[in-house]
Biopython code that builds the backbone (N, CA, C, O; Angstrom):
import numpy as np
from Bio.PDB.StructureBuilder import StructureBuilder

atoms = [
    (1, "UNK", "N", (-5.355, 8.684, -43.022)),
    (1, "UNK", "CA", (-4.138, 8.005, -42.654)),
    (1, "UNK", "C", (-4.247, 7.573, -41.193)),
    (1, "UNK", "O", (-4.759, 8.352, -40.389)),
    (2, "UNK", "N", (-3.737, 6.214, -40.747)),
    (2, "UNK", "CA", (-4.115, 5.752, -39.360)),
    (2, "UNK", "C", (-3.049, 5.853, -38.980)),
    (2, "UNK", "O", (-2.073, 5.754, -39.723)),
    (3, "UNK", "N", (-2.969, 6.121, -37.467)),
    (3, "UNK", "CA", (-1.888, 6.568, -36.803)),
    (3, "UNK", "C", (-0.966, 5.125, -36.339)),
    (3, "UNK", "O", (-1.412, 4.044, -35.956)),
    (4, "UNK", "N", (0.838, 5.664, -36.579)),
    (4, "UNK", "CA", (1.304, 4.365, -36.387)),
    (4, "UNK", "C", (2.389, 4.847, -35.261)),
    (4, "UNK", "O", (3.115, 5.837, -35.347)),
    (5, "UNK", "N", (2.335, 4.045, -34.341)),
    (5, "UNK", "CA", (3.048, 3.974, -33.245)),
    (5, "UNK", "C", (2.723, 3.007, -32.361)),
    (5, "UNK", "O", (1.571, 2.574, -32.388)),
    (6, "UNK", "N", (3.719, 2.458, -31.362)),
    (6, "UNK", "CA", (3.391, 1.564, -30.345)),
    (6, "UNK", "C", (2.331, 1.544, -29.820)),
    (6, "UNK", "O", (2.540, 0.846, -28.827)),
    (7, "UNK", "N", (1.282, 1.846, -29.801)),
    (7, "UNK", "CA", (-0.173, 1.954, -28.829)),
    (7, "UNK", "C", (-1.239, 1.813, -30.066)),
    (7, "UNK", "O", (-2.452, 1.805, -29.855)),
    (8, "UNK", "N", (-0.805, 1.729, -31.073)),
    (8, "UNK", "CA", (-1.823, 1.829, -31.786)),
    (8, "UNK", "C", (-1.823, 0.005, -32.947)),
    (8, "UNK", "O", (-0.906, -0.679, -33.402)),
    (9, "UNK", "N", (-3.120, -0.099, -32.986)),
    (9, "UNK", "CA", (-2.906, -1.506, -33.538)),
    (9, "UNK", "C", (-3.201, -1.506, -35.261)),
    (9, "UNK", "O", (-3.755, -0.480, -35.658)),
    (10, "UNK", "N", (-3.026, -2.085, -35.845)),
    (10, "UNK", "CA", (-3.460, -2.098, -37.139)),
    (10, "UNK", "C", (-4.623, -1.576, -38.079)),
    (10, "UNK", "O", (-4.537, -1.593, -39.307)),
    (11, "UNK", "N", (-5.641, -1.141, -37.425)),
    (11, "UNK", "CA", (-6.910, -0.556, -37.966)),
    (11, "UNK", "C", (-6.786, 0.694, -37.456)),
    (11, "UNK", "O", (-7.531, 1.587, -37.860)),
    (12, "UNK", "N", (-5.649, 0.969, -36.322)),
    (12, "UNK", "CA", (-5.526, 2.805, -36.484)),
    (12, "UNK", "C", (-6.251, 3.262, -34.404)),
    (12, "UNK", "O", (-6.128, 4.276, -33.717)),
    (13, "UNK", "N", (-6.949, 1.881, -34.135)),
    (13, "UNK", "CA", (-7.771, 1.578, -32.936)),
    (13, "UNK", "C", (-6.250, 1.676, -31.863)),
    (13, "UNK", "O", (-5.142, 1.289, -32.232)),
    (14, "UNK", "N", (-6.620, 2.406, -30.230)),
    (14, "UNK", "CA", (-5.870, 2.599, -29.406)),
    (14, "UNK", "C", (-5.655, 1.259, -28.809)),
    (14, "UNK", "O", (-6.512, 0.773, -28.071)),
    (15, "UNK", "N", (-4.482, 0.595, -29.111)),
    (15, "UNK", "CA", (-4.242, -0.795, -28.625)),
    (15, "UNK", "C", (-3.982, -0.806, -26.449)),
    (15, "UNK", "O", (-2.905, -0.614, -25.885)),
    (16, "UNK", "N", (-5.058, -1.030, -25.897)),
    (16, "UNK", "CA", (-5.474, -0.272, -24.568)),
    (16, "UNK", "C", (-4.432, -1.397, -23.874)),
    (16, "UNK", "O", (-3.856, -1.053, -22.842)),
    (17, "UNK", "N", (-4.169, -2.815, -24.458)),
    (17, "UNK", "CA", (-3.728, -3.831, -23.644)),
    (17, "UNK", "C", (-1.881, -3.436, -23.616)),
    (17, "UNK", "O", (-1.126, -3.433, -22.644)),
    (18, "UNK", "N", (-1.613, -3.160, -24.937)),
    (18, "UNK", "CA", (-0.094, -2.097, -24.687)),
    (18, "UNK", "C", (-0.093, -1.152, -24.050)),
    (18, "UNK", "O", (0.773, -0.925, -23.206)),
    (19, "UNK", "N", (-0.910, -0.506, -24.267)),
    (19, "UNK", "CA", (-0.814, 0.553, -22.869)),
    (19, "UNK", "C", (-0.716, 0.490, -21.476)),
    (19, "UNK", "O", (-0.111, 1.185, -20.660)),
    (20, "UNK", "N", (-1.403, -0.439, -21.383)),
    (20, "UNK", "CA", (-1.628, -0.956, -19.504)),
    (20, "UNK", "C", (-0.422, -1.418, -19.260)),
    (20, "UNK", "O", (-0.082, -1.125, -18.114)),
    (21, "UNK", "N", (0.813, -2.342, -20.158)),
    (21, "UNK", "CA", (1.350, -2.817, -20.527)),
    (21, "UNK", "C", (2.664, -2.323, -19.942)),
    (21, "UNK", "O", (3.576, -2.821, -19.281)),
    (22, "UNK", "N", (2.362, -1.076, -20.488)),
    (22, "UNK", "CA", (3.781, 0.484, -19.923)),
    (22, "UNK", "C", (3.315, 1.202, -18.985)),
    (22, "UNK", "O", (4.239, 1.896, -18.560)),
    (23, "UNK", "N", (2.236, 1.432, -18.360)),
    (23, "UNK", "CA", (1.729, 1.916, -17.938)),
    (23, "UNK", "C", (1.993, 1.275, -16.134)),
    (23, "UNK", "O", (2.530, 1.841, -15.182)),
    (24, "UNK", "N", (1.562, 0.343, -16.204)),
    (24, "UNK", "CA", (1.544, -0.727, -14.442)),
    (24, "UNK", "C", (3.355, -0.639, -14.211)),
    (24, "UNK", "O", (3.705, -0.376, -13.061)),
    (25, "UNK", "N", (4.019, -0.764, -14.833)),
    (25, "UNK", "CA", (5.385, -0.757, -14.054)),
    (25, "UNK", "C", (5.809, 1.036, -13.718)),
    (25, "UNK", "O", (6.394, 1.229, -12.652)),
    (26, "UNK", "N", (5.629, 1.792, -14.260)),
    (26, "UNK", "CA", (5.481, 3.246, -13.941)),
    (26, "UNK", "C", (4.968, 3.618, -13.040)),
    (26, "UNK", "O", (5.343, 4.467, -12.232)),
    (27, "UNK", "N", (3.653, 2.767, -13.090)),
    (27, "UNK", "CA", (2.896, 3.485, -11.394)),
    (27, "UNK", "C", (3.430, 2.573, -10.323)),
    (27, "UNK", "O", (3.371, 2.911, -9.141)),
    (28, "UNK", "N", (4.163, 0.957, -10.862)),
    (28, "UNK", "CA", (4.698, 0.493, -9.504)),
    (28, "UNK", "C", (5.907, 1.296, -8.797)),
    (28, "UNK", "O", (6.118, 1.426, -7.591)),
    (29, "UNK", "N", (6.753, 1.875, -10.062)),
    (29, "UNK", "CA", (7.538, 2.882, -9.271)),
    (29, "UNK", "C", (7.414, 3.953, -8.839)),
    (29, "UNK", "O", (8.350, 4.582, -8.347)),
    (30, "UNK", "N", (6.453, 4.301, -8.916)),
    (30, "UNK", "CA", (5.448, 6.038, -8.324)),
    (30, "UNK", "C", (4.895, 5.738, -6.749)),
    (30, "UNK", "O", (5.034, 6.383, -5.709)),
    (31, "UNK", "N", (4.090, 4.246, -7.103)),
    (31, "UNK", "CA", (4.114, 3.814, -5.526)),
    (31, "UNK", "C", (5.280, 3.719, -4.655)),
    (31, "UNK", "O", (5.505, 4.391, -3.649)),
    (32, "UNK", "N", (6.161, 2.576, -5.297)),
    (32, "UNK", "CA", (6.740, 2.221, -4.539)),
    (32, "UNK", "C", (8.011, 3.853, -3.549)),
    (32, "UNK", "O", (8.316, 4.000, -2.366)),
    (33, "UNK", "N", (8.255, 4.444, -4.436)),
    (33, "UNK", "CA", (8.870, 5.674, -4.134)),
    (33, "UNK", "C", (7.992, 6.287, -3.179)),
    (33, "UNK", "O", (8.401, 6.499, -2.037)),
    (34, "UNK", "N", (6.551, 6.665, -3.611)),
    (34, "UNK", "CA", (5.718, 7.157, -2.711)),
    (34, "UNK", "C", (5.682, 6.873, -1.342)),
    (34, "UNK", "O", (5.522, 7.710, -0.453)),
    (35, "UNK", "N", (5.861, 5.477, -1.174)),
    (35, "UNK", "CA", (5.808, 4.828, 0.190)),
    (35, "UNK", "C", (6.643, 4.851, 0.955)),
    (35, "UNK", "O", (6.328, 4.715, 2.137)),
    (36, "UNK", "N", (8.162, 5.046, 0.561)),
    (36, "UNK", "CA", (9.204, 5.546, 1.290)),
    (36, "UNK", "C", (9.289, 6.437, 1.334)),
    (36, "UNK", "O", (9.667, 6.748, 2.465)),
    (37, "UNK", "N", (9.122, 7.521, 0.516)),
    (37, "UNK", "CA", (9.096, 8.527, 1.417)),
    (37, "UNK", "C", (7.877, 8.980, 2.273)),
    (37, "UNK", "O", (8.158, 9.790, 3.157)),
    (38, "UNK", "N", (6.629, 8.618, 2.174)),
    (38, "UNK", "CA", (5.707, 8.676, 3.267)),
    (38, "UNK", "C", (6.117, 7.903, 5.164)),
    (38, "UNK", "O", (5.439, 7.865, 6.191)),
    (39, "UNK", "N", (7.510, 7.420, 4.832)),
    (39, "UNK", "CA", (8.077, 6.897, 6.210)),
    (39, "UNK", "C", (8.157, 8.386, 6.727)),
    (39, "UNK", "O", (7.276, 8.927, 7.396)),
    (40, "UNK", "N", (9.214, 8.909, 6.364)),
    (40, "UNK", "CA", (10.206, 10.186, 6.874)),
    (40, "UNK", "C", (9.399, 11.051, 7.119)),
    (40, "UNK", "O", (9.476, 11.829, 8.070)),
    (41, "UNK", "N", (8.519, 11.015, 6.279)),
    (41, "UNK", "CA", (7.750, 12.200, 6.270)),
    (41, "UNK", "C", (6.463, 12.326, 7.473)),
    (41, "UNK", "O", (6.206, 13.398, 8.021)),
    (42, "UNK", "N", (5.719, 11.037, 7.769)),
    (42, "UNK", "CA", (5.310, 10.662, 9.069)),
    (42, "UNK", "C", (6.415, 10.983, 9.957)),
    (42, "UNK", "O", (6.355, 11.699, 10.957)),
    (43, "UNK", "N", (7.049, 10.606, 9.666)),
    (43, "UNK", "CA", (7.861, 10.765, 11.402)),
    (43, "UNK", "C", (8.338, 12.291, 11.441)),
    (43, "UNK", "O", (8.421, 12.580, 12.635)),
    (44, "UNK", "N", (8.689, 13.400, 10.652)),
    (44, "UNK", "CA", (8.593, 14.817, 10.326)),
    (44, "UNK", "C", (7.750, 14.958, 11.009)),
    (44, "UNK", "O", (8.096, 15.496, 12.061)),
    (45, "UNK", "N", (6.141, 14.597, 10.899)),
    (45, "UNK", "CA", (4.755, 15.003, 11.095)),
    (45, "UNK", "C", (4.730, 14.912, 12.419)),
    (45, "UNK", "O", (4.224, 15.841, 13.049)),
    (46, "UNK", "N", (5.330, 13.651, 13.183)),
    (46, "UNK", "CA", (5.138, 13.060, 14.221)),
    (46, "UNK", "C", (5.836, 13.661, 15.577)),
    (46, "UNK", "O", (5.462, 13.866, 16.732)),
    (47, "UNK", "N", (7.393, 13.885, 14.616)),
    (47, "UNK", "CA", (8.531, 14.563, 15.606)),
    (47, "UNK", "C", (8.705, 15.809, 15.248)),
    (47, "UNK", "O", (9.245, 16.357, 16.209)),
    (48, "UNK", "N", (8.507, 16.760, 14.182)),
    (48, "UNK", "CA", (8.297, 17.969, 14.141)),
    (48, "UNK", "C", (10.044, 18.084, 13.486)),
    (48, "UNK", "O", (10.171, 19.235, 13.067)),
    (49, "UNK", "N", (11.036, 17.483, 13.330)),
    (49, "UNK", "CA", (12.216, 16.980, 12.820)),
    (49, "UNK", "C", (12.196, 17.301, 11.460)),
    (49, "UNK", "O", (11.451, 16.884, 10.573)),
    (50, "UNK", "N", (13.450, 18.389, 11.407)),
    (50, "UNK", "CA", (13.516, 18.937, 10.079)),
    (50, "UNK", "C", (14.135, 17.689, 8.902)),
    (50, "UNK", "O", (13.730, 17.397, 7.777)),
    (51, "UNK", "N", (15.286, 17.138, 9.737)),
    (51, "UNK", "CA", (15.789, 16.137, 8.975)),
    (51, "UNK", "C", (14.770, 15.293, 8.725)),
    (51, "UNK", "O", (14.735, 15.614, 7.537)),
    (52, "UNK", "N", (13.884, 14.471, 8.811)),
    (52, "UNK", "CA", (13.074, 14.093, 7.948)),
    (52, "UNK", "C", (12.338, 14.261, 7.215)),
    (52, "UNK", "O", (12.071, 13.331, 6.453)),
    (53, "UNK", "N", (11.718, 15.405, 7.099)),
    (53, "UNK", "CA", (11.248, 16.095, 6.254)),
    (53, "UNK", "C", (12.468, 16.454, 5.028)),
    (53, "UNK", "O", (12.053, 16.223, 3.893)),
    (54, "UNK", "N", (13.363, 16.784, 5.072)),
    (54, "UNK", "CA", (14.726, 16.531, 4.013)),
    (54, "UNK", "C", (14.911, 15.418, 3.682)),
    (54, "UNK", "O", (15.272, 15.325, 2.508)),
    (55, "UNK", "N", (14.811, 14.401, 4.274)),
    (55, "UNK", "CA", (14.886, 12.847, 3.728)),
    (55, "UNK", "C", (13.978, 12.665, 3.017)),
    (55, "UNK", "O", (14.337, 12.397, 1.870)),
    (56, "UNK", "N", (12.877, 12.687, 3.178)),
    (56, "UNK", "CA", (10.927, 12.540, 2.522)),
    (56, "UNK", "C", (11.641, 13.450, 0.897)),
    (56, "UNK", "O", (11.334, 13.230, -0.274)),
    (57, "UNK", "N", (12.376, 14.198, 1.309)),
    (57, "UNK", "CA", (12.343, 15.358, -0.129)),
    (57, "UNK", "C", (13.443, 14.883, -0.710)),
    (57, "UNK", "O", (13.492, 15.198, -1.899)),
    (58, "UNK", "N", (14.431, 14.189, -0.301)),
    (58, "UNK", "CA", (15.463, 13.728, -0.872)),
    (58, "UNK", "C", (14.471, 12.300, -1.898)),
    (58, "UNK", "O", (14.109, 12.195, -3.070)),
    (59, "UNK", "N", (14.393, 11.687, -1.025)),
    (59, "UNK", "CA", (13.572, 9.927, -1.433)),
    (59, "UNK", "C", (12.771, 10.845, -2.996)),
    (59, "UNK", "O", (13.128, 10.833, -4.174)),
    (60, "UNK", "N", (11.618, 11.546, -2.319)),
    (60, "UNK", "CA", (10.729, 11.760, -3.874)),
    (60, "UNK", "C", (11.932, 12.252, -5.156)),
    (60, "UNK", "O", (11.822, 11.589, -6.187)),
    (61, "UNK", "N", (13.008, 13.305, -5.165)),
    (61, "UNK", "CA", (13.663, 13.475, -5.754)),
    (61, "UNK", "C", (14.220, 12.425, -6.663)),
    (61, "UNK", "O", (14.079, 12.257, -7.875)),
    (62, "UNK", "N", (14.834, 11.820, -5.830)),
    (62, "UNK", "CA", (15.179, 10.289, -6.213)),
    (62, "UNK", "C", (14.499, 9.672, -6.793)),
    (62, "UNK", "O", (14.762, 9.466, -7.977)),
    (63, "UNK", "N", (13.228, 9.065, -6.144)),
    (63, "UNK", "CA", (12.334, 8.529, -7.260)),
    (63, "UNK", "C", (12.164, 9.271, -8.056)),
    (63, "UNK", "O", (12.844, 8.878, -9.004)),
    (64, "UNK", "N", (11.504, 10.447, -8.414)),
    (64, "UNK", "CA", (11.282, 11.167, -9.274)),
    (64, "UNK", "C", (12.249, 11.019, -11.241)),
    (64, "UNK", "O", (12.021, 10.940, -12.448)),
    (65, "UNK", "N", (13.339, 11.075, -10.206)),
    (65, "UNK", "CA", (15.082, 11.084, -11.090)),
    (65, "UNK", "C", (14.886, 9.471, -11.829)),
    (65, "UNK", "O", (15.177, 9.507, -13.024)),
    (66, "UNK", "N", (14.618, 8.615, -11.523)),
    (66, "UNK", "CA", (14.444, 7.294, -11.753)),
    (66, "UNK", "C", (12.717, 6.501, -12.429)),
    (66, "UNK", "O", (12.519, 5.413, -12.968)),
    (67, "UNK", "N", (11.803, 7.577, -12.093)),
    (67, "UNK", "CA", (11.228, 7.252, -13.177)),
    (67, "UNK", "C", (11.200, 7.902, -14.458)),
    (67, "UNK", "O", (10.815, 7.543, -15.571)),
    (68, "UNK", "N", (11.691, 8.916, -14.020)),
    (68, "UNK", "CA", (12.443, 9.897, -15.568)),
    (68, "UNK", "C", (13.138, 8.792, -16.288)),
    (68, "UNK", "O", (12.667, 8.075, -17.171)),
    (69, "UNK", "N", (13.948, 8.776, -15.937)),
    (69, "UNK", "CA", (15.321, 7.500, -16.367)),
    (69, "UNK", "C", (14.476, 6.706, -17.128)),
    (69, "UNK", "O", (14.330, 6.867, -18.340)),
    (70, "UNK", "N", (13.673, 5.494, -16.194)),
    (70, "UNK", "CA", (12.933, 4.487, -16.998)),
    (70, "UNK", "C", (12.090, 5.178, -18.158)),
    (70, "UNK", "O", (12.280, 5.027, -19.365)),
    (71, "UNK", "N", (11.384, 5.752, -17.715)),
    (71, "UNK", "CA", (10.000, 6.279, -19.178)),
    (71, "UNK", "C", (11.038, 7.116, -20.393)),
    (71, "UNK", "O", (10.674, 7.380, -21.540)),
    (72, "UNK", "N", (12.147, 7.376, -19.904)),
    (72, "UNK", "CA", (13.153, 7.936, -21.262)),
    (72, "UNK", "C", (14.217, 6.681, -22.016)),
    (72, "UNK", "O", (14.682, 6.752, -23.153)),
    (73, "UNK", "N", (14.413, 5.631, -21.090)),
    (73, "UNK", "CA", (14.944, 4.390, -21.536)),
    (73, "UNK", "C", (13.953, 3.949, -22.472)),
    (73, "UNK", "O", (14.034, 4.190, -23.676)),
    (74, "UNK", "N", (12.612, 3.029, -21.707)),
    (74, "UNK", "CA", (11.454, 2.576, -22.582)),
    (74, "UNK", "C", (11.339, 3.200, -23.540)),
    (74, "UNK", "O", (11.693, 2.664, -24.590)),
    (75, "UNK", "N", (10.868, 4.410, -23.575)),
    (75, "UNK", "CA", (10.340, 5.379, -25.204)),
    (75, "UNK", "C", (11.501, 5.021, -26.173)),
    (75, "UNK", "O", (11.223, 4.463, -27.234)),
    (76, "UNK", "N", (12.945, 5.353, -25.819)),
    (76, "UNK", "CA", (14.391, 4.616, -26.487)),
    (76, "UNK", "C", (13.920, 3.209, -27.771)),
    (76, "UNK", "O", (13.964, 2.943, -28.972)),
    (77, "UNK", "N", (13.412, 2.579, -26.226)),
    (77, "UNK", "CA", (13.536, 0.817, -26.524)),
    (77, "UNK", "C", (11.958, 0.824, -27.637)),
    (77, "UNK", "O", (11.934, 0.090, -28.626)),
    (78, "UNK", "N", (10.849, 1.663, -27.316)),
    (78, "UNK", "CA", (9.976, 1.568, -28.271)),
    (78, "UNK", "C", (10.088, 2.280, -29.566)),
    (78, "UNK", "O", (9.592, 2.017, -30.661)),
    (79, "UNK", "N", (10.693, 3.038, -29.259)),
    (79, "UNK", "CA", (11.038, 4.086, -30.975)),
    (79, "UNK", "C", (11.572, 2.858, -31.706)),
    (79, "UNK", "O", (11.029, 2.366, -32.696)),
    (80, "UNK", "N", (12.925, 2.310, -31.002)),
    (80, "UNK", "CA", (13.701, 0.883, -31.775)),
    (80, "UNK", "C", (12.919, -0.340, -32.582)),
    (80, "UNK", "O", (13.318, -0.975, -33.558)),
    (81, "UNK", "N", (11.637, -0.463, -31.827)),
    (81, "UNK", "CA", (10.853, -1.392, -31.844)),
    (81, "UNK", "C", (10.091, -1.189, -34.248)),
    (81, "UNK", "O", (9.258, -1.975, -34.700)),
]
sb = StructureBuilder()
sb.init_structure("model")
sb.init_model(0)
sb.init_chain("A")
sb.init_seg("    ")
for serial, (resi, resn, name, xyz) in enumerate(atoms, 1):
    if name == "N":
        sb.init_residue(resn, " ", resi, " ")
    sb.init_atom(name, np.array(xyz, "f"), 0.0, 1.0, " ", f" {name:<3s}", serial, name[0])
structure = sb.get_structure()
């Protein structure tokens, strides 16, 4: 029996071009989160400043919270599919 789900194409083969597909907007928000909080967190490093270092941890939280969100929306929108 060949496996059926979104990633997989008709002969049962890992459809790699859907994958990349879901895959590139996930890591744009992993970056993009990453990079703000790598501000605060330099300047923590820089100024020794607790409050930024709480900001740096707030920001990843946040992102964190929001790519949860998306990859539990999408899976939603692909089960539908």
């Amino acid at each position: 029996m060949s496996p059926s789900g979104p990633f997989f194409d008709d002969s049962g083969a890992l459809n790699v071009g859907r994958l990349n597909a879901e895959l590139v907007p996930i890591a744009k928000l992993v970056a993009v989160f990453g990079a703000i909080a790598a501000v605060p967190f330099l300047l923590a490093v820089a100024s020794g400043a607790l409050v930024f270092t709480l900001l740096s941890q707030f920001v990843l939280a946040v992102g964190s919270a929001v790519v949860l969100i998306h990859v539990v929306a999408r899976g939603i929108e692909l089960a539908d599919e």
